[in-house]
Each structure stands twice: as C-alpha cells, then as structure tokens.
Backbone as ProteinMPNN parsed JSONL, in Angstrom:
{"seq_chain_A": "XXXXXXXXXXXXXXXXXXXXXXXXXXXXXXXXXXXXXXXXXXXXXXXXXXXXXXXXXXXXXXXXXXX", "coords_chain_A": {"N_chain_A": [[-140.872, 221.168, 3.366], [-142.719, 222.97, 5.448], [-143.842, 226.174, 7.01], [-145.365, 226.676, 10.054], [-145.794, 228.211, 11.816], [-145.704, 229.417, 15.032], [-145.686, 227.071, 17.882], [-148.689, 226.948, 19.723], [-148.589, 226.023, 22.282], [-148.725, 227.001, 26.06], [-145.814, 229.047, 26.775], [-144.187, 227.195, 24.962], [-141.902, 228.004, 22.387], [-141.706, 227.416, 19.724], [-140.827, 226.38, 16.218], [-143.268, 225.001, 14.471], [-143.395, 223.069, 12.061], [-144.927, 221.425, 8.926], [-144.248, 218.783, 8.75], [-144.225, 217.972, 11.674], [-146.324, 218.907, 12.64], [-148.857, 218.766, 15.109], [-152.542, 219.41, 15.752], [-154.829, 220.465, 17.084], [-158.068, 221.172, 17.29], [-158.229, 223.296, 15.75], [-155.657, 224.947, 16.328], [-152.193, 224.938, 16.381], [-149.298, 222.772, 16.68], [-146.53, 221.547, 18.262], [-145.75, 219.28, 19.288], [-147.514, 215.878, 19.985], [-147.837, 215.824, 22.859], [-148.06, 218.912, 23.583], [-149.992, 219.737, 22.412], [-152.406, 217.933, 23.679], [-152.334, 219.18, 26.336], [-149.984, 218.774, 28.02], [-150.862, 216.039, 29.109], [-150.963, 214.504, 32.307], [-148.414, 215.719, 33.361], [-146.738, 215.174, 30.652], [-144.026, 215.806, 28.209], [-142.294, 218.334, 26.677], [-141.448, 217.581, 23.442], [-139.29, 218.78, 22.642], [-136.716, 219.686, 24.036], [-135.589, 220.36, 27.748], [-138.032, 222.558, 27.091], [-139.811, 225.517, 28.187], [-142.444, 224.919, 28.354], [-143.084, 222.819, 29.214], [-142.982, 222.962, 31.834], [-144.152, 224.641, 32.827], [-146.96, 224.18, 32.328], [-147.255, 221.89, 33.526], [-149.438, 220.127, 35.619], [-150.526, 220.582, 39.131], [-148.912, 219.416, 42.105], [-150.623, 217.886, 43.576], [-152.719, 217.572, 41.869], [-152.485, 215.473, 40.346], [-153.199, 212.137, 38.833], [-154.829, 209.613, 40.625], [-153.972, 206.173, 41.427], [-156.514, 203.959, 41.894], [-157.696, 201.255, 44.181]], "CA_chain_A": [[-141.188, 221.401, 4.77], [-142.89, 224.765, 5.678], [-143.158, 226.471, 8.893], [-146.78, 226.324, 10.273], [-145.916, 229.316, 13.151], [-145.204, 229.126, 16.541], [-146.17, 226.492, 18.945], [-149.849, 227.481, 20.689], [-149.046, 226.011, 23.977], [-148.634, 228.787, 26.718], [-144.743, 228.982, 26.996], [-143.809, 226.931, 24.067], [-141.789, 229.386, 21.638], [-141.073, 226.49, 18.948], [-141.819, 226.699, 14.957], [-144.166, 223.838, 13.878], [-143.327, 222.413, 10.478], [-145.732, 220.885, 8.477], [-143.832, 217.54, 9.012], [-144.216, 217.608, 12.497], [-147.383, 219.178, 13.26], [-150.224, 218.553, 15.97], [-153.559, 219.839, 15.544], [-155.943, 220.265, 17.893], [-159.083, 222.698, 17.669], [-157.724, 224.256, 14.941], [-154.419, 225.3, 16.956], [-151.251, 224.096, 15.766], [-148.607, 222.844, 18.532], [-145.134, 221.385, 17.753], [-145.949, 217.745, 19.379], [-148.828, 215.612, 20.603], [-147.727, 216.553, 24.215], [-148.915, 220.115, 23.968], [-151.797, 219.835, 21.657], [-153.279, 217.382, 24.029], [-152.134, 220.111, 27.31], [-149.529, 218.025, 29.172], [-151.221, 215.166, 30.12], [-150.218, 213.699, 33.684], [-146.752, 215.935, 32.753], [-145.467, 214.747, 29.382], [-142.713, 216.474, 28.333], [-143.062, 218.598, 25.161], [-140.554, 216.705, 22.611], [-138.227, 219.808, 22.773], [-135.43, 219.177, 25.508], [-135.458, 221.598, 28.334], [-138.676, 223.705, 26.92], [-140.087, 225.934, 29.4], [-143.865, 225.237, 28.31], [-143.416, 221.74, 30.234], [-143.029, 223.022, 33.456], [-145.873, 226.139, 32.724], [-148.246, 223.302, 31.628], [-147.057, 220.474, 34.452], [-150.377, 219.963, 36.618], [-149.719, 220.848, 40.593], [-148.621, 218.039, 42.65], [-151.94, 217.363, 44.128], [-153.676, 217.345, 40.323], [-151.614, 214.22, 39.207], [-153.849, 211.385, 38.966], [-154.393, 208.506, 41.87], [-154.675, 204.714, 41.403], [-157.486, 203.518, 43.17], [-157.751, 200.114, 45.014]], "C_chain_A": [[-141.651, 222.856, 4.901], [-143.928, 224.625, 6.938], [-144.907, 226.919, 8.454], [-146.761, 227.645, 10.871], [-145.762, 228.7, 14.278], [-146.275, 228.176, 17.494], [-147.606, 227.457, 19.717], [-149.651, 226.911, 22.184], [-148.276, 226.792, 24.106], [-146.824, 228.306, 27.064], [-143.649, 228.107, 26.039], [-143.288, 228.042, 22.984], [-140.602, 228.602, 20.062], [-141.806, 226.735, 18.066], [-142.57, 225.171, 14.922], [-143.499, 223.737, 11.884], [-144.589, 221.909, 10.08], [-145.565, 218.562, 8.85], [-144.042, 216.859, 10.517], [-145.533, 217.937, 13.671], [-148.225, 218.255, 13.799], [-151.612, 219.152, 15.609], [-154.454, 219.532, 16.63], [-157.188, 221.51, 18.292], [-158.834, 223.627, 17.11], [-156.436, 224.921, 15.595], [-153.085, 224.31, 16.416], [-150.336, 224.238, 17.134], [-147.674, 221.454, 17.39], [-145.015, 219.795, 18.173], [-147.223, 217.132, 20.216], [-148.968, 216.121, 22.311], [-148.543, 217.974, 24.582], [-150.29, 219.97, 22.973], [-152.601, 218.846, 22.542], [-152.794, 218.416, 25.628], [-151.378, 219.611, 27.818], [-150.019, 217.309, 30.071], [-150.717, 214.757, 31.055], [-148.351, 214.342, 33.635], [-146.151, 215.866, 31.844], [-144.925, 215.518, 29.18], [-142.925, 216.62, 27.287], [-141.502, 218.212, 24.552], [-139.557, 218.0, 22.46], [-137.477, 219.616, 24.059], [-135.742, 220.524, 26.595], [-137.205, 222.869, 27.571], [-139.707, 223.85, 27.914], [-141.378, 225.529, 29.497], [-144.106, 223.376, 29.199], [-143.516, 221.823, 31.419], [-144.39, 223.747, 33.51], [-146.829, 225.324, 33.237], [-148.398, 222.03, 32.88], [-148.454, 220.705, 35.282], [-149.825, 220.056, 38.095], [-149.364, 219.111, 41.154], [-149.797, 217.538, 42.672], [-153.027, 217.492, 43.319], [-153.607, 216.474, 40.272], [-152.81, 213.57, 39.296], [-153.64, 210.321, 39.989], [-154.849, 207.083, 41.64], [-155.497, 204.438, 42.624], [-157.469, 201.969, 43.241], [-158.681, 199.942, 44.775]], "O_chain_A": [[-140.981, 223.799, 4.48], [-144.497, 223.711, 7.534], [-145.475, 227.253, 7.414], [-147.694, 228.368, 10.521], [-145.697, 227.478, 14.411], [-147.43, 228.508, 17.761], [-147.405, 228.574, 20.194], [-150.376, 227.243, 23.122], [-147.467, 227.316, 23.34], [-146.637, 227.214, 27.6], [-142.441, 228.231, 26.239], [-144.075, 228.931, 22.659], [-139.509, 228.923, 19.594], [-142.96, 227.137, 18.215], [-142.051, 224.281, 15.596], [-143.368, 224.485, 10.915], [-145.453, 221.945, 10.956], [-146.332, 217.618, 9.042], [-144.053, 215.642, 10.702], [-145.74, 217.557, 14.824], [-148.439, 217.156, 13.287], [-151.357, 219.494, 14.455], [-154.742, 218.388, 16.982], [-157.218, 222.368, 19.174], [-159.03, 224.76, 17.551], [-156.278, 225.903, 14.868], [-153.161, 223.115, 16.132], [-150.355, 225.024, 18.081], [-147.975, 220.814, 16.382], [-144.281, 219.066, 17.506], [-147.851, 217.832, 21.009], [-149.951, 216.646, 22.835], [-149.356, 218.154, 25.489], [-151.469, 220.222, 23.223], [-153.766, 218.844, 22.145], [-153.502, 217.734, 26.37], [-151.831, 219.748, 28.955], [-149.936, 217.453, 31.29], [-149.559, 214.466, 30.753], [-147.346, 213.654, 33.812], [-145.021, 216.354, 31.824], [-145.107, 216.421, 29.998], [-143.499, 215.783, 26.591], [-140.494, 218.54, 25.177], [-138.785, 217.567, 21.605], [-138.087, 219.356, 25.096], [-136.111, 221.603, 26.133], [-137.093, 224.076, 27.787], [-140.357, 222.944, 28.436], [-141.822, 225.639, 30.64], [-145.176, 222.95, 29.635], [-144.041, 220.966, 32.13], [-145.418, 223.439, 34.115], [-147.458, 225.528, 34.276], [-149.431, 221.393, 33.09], [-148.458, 221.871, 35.677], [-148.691, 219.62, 38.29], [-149.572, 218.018, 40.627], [-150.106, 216.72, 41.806], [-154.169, 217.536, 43.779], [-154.715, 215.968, 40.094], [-153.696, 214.24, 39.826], [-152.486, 210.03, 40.304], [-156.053, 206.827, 41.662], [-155.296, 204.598, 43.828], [-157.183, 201.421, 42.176], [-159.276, 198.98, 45.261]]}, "name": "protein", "num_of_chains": 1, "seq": "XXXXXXXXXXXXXXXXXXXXXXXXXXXXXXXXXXXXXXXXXXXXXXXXXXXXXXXXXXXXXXXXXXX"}
C-alpha cells in the first residue's frame, strides 16, 4: 500500500493510498465522491469530513425533477 498524498478536494485533508485511489485530471482524491466534486452532495467516504459540506452545492443548485 503506499500513500499517494493528500486528498485534492478543497477541504479534504485525507492520505490517498494507492488501494483506494480516484483519479481524475491527473489529481488524486481519496474517493469517487470528490474526484467527481460532490455530485448532488455525496458524502466523501470519510465520516464527518469537512470537504463535504465545503463542496455541498447551495440549496437552490440541487437538481429538479421535471414533469
């Protein structure tokens, strides 16, 4: 297992392994959650880490089912 460096999303302050790495754009990020930016909110696979709230879209971003 060897350590990639620190999470690239903004407020993420997690190591990356090789085992558990993301990739995206040449950036390394600790789960698909942040390497794809917090889609619609997901929650970065770390409990409590702060870079889910940073990253959360405003209320009135979210997405809207249309009729």
């Amino acid at each position: 297992m060897a350590d990639m460096g620190t999470c690239s999303c903004t407020g993420c302050e997690y190591t990356v392994t090789d085992e558990q790495a993301s990739i995206s754009e040449g950036e390394v990020y600790c789960c698909t959650a942040c390497a794809a930016g917090h889609p619609e909110g997901m929650d970065c696979v770390h409990e409590d880490c702060a870079c889910t709230e940073l990253n959360r879209p405003a209320a009135g971003d979210l997405p809207h089912e249309q009729f």
